[in-house]
C-alpha positions, 0 to 999 in steps of 0.5 A: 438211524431210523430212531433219531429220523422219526424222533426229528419228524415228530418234533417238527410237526408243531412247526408244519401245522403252525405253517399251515394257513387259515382256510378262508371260509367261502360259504355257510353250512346251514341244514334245514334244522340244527338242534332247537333251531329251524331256518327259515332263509338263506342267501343264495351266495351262502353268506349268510341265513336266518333262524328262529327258535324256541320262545320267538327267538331269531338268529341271524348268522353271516360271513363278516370280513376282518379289516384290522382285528376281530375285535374290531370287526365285532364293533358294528355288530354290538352297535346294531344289536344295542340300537335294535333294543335300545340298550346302554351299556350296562356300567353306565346304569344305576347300580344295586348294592345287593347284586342277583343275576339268573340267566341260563348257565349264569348264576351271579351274586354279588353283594356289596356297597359299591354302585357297580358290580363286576365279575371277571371269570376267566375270558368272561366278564360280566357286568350286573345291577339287579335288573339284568347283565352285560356279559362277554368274552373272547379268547385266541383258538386253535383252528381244526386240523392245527391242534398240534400249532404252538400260534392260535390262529383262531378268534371266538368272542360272544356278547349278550345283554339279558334282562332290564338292560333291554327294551322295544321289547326284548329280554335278550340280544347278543352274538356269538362269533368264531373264525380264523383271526384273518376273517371272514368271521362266522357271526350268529347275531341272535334277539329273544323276545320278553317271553323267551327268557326261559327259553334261552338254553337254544343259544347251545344250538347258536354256538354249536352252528357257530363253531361248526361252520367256523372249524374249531 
């Protein structure tokens, strides 16, 4: 009898860890240094705090509520950080036939006689003309601790503009997001000045920080 118990225990551990809701996030875990990165605030509420790195950049990463979607509640952030490098969106700008984009971790060549050049590559969509690209993605996560949950009740997203698609001078500006789907979201929103291009591999430290805090 003890082989048939044991077996409808194990069987219903995906059920019990897909009945287990997603632990808000109250506060921020944010250390003195983390990895590339230092702080240089930090809210007394531990809400939010700000960082710098490597070659001027900044990073800002904050606690953002989920009214509706995550999607949804990623808009405004995308919109601050375009009107902060007076950016547009990348499709709407001329486009070159002959397509090269360096960016850290992304190499992009695309050739062709079409005004507009994009790639799909799993969740991540990029959107390049010579002068730089639009890159994003976002997907459904398991949370920590619901590895064995059949639902994803997770959300992790990034957006980066890099290169010509930025000015007011900047090279780069993006976010890198993470959290349960029913919020709060953990939003590292990030800006790279015209010199810290090369400089940009500090955004491995911006993720890590993100999924850290945001438990998955």
């Amino acid at each position: 009898m003890k082989a048939p118990v044991l077996i409808a225990a194990l069987a219903a551990l995906p059920a019990l860890a897909a009945c287990q809701p997603a632990k808000p996030i109250t506060r921020l875990d944010c250390p003195q240094t983390s990895g590339r990165l230092t702080r240089v605030s930090a809210s007394a509420d531990g809400r939010s705090c700000v960082y710098t790195g490597a070659g001027g950049l900044e990073m800002s990463m904050a606690l953002t509520n989920v009214a509706g979607s995550p999607a949804a509640a990623l808009e405004p952030v995308e919109a601050q950080l375009r009107a902060k490098a007076g950016a547009q969106v990348a499709s709407q700008s001329p486009m070159s036939a002959d397509t090269a984009v360096d960016l850290p971790g992304l190499h992009v060549r695309a050739n062709g006689e079409d005004e507009h050049a994009e790639i799909k590559v799993g969740p991540v969509t990029i959107q390049a003309d010579n002068g730089g690209a639009e890159v994003r993605s976002s997907r459904d996560v398991r949370l920590k601790g619901q590895s064995l949950s059949p639902t994803k009740n997770g959300y992790r997203a990034s957006f980066m503009l890099a290169g010509d698609q930025v000015e007011n001078g900047y090279r780069a500006v993006g976010y890198e997001a993470a959290g349960p789907k029913s919020g709060p979201l953990v939003v590292a929103a990030f800006t790279a000045k015209a010199d810290a291009i090369d400089h940009l591999d500090v955004k491995e430290d911006v993720e890590r920080l993100v999924r850290m805090n945001a438990g998955l």
